[in-house]
mmCIF file of the N, C-alpha and C atoms, coordinates in Angstrom:
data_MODEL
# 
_entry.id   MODEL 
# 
loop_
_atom_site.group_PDB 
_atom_site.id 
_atom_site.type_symbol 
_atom_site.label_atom_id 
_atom_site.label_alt_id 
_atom_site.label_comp_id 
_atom_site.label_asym_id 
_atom_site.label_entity_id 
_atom_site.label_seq_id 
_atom_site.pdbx_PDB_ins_code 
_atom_site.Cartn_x 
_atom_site.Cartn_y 
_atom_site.Cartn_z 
_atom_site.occupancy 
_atom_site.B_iso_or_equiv 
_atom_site.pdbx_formal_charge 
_atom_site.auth_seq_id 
_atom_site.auth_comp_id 
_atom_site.auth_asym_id 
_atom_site.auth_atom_id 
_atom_site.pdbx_PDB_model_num 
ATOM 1   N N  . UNK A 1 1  ? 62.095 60.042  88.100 1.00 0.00 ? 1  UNK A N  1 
ATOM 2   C CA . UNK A 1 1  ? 61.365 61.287  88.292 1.00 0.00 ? 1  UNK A CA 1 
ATOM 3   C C  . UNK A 1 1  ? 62.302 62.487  88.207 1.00 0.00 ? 1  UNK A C  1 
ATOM 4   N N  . UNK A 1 2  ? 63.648 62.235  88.929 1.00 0.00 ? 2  UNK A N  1 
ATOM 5   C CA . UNK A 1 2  ? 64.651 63.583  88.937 1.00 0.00 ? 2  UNK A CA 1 
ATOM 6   C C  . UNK A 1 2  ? 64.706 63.614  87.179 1.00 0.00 ? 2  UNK A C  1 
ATOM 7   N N  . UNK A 1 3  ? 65.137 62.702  86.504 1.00 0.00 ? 3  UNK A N  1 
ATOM 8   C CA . UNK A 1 3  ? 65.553 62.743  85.333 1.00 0.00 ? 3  UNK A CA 1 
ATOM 9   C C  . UNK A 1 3  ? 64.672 63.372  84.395 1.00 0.00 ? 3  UNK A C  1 
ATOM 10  N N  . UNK A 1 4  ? 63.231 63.480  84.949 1.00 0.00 ? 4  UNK A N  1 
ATOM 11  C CA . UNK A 1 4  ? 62.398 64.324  84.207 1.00 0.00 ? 4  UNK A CA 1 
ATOM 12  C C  . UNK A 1 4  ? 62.537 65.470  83.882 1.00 0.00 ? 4  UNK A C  1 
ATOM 13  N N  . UNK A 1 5  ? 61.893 65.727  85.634 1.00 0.00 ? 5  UNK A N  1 
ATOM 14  C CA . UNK A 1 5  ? 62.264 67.326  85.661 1.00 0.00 ? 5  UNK A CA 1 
ATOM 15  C C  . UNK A 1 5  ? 63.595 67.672  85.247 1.00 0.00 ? 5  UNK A C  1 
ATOM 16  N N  . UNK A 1 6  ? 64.978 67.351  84.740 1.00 0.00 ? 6  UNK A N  1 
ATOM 17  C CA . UNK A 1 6  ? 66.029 67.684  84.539 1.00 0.00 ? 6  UNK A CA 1 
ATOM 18  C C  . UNK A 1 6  ? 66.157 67.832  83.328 1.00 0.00 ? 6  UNK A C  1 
ATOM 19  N N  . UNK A 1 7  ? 65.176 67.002  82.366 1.00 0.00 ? 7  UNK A N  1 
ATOM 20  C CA . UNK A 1 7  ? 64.980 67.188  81.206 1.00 0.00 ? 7  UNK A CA 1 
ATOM 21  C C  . UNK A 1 7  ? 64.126 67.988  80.940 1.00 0.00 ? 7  UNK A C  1 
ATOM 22  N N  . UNK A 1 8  ? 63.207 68.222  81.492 1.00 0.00 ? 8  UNK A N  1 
ATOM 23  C CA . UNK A 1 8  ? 62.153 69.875  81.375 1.00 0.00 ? 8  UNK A CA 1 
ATOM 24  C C  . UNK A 1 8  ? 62.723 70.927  81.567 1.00 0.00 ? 8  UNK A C  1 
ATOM 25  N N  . UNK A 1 9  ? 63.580 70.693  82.494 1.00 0.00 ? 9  UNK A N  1 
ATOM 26  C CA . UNK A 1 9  ? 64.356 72.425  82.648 1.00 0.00 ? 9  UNK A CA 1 
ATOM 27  C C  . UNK A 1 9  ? 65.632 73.231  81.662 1.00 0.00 ? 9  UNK A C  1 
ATOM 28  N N  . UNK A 1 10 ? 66.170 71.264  81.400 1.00 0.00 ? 10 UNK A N  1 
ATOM 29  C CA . UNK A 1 10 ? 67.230 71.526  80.131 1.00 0.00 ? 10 UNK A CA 1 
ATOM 30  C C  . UNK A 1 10 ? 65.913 72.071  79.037 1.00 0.00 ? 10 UNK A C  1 
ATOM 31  N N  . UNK A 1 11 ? 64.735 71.601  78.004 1.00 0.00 ? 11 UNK A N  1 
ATOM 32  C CA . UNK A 1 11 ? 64.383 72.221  77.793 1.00 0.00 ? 11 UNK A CA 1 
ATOM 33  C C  . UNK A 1 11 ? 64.167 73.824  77.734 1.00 0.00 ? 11 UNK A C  1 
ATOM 34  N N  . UNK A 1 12 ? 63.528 73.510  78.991 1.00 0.00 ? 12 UNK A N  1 
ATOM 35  C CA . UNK A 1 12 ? 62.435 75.152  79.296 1.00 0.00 ? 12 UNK A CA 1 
ATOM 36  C C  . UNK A 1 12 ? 63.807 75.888  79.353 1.00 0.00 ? 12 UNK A C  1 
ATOM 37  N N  . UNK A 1 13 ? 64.985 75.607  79.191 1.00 0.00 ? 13 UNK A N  1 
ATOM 38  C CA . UNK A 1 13 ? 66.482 76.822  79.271 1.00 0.00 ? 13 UNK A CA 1 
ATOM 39  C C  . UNK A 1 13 ? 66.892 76.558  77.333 1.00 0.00 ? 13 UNK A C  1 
ATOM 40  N N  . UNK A 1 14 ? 66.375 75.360  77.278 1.00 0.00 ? 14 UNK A N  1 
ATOM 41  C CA . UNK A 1 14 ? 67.241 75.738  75.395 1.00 0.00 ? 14 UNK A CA 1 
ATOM 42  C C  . UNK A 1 14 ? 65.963 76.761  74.815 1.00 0.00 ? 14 UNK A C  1 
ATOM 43  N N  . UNK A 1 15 ? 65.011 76.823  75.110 1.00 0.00 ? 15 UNK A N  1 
ATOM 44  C CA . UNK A 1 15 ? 64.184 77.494  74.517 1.00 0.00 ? 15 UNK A CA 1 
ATOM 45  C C  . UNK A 1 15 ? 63.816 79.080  74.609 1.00 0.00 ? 15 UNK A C  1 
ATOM 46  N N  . UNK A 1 16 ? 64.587 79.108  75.938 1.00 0.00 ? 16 UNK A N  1 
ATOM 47  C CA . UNK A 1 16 ? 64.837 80.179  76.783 1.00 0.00 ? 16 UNK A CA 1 
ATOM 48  C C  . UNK A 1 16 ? 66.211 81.141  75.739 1.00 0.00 ? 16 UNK A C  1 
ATOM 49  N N  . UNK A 1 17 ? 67.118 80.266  75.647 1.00 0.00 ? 17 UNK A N  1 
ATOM 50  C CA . UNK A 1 17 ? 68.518 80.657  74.820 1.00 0.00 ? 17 UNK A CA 1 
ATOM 51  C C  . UNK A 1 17 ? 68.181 81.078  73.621 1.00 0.00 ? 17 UNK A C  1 
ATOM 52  N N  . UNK A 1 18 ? 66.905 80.125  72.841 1.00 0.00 ? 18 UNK A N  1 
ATOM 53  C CA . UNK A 1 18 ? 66.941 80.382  71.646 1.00 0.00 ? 18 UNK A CA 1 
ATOM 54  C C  . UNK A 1 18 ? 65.835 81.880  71.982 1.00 0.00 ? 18 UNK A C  1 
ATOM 55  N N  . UNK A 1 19 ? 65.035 82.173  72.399 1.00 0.00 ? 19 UNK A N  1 
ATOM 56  C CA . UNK A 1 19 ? 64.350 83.150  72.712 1.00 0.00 ? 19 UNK A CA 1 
ATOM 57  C C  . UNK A 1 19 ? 64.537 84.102  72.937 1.00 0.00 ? 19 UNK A C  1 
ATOM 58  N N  . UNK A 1 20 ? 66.195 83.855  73.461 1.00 0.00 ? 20 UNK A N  1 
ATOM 59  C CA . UNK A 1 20 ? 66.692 85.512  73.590 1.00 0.00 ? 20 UNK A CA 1 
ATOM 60  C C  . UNK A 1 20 ? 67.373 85.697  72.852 1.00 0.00 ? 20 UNK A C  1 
ATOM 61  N N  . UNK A 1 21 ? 68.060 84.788  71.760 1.00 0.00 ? 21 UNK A N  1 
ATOM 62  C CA . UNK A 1 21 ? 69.104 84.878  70.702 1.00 0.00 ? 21 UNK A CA 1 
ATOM 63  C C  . UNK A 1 21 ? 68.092 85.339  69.819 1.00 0.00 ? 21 UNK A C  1 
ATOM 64  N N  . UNK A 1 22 ? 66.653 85.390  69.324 1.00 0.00 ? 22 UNK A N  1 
ATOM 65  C CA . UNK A 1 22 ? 66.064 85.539  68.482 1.00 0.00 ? 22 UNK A CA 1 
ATOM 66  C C  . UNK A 1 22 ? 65.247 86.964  68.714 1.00 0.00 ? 22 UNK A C  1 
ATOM 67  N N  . UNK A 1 23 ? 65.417 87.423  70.309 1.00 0.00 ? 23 UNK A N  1 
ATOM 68  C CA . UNK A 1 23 ? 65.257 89.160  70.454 1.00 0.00 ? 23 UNK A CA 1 
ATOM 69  C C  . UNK A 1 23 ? 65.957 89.759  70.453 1.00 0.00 ? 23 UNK A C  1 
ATOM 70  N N  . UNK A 1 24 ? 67.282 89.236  70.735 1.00 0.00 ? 24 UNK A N  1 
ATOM 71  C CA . UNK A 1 24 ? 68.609 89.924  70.551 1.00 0.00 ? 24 UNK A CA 1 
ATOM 72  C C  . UNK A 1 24 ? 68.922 90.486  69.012 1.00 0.00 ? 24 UNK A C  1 
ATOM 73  N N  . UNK A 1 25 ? 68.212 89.869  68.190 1.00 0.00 ? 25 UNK A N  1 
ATOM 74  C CA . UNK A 1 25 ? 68.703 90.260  66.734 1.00 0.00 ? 25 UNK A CA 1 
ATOM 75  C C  . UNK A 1 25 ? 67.478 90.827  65.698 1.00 0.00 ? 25 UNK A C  1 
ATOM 76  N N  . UNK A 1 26 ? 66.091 90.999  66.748 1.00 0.00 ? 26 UNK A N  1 
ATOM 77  C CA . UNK A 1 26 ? 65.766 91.700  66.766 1.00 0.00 ? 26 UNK A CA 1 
ATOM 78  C C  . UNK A 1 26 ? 65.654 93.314  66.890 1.00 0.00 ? 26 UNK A C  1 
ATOM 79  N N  . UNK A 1 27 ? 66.427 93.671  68.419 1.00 0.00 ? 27 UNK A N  1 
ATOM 80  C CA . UNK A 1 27 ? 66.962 94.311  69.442 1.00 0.00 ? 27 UNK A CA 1 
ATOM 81  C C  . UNK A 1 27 ? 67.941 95.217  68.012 1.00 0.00 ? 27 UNK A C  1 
ATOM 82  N N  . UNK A 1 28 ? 69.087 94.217  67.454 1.00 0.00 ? 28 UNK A N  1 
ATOM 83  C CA . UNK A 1 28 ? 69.845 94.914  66.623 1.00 0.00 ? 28 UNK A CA 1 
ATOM 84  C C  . UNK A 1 28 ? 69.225 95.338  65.352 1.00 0.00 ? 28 UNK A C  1 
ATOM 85  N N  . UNK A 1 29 ? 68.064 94.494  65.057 1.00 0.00 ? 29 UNK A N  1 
ATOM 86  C CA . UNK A 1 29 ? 68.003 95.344  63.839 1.00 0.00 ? 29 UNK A CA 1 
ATOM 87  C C  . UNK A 1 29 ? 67.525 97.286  64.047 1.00 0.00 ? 29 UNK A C  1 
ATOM 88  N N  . UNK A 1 30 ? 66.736 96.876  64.853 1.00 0.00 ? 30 UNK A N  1 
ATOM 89  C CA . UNK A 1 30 ? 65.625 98.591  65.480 1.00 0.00 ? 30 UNK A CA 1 
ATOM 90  C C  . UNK A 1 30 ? 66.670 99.182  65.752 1.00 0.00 ? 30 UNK A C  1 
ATOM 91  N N  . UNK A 1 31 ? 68.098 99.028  66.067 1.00 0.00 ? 31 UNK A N  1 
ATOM 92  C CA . UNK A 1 31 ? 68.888 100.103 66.761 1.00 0.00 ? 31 UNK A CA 1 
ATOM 93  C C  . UNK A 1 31 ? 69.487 100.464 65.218 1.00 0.00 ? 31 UNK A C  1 
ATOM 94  N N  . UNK A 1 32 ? 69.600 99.715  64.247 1.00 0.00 ? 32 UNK A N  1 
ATOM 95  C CA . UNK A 1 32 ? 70.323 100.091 63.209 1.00 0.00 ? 32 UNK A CA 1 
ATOM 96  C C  . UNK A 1 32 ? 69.863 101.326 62.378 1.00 0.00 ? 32 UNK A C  1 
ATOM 97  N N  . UNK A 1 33 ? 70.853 102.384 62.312 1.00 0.00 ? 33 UNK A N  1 
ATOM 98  C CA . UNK A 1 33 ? 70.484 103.532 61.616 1.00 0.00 ? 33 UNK A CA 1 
ATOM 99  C C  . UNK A 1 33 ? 69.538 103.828 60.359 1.00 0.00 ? 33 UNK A C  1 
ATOM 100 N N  . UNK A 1 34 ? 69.965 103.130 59.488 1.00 0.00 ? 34 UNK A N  1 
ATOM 101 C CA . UNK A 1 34 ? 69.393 103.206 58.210 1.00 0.00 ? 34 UNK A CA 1 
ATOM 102 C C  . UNK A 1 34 ? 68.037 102.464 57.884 1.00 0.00 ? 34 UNK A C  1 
ATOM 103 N N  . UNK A 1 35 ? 66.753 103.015 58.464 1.00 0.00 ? 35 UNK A N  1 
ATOM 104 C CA . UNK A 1 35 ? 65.594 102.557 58.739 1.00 0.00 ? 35 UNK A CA 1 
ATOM 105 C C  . UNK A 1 35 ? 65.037 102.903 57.576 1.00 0.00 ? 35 UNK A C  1 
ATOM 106 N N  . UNK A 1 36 ? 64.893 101.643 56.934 1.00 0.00 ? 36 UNK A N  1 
ATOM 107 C CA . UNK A 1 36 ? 63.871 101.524 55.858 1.00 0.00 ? 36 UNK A CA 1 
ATOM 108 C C  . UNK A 1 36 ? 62.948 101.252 55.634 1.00 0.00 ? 36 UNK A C  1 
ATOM 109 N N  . UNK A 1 37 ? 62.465 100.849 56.459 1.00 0.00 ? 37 UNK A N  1 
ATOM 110 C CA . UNK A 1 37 ? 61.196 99.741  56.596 1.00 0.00 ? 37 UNK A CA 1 
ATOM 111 C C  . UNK A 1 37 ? 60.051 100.410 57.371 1.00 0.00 ? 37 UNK A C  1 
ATOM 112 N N  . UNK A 1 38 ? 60.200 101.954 57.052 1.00 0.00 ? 38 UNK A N  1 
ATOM 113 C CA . UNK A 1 38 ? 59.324 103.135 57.796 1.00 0.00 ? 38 UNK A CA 1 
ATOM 114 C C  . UNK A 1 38 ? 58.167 102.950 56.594 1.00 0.00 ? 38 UNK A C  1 
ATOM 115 N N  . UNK A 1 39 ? 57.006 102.967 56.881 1.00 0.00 ? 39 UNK A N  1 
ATOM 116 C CA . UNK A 1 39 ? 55.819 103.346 55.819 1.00 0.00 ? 39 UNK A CA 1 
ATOM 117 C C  . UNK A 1 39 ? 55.428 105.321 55.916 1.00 0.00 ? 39 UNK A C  1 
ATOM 118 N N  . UNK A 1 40 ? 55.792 105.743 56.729 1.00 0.00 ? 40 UNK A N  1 
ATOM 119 C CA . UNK A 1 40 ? 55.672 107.004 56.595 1.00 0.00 ? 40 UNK A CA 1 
ATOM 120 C C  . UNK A 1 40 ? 56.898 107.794 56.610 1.00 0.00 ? 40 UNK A C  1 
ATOM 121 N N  . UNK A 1 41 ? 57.165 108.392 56.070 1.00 0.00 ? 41 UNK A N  1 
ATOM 122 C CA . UNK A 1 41 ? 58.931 109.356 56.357 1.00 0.00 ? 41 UNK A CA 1 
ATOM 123 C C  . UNK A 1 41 ? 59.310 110.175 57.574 1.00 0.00 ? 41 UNK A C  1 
ATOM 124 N N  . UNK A 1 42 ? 57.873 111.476 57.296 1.00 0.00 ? 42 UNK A N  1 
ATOM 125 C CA . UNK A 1 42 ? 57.645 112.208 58.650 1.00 0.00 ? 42 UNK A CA 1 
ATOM 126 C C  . UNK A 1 42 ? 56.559 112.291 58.682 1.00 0.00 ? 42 UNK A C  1 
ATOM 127 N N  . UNK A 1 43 ? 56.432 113.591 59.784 1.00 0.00 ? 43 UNK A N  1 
ATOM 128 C CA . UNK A 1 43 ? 54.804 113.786 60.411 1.00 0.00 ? 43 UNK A CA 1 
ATOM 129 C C  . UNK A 1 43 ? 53.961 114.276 59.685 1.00 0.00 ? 43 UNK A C  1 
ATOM 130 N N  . UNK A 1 44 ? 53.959 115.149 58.387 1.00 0.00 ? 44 UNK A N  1 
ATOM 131 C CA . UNK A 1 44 ? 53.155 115.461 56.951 1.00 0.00 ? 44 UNK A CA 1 
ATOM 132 C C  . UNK A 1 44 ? 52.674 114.207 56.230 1.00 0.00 ? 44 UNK A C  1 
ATOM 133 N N  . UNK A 1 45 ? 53.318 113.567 56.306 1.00 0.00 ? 45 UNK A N  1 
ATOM 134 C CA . UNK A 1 45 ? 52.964 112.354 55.345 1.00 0.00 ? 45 UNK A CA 1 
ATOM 135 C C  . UNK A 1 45 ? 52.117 111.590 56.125 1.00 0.00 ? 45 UNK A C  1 
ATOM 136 N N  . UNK A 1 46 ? 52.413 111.640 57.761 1.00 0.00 ? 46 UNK A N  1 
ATOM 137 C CA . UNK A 1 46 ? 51.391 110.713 58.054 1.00 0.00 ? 46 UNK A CA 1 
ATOM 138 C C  . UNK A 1 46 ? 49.893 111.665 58.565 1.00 0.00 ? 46 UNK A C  1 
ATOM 139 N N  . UNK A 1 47 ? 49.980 112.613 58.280 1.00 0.00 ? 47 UNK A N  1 
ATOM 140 C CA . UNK A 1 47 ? 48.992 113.349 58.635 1.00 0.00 ? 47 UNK A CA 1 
ATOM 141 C C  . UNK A 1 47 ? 47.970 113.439 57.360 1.00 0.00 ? 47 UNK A C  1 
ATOM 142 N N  . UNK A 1 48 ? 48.676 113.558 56.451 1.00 0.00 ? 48 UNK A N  1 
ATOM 143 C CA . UNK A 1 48 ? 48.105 113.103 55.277 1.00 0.00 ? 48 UNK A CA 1 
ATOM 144 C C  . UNK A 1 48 ? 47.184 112.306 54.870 1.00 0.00 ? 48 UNK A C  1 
ATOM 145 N N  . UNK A 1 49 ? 47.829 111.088 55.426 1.00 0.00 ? 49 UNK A N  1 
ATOM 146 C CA . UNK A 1 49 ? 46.921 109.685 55.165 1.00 0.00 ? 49 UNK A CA 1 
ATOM 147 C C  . UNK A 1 49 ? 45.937 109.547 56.150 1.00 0.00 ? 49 UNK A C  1 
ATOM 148 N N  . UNK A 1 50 ? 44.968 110.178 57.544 1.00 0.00 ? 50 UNK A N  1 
ATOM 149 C CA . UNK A 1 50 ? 44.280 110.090 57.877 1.00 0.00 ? 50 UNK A CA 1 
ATOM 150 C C  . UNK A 1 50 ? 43.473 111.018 57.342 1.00 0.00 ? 50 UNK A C  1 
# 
């Protein structure tokens, strides 16, 4: 029974690791300057399209 739960928690923590390794590089892309991946430029353009 210990060996279970010890294996659920090793789990529920690798998934945990990978979960934050995979917002973390998220996290870096949004901070990165050169944002390209904008569909509007500025506030004319999006005023525009409504």
């Amino acid at each position: 029974m210990i060996k279970a739960i010890r294996r659920l928690f090793g789990l529920f923590a690798f998934f945990a690791l990978i979960f934050g390794a995979i917002k973390s590089v998220f996290d870096w892309i949004a901070r990165s300057e050169d944002d390209n991946h904008e569909i509007f430029t500025d506030e004319e353009d999006r005023e525009d399209a409504l």
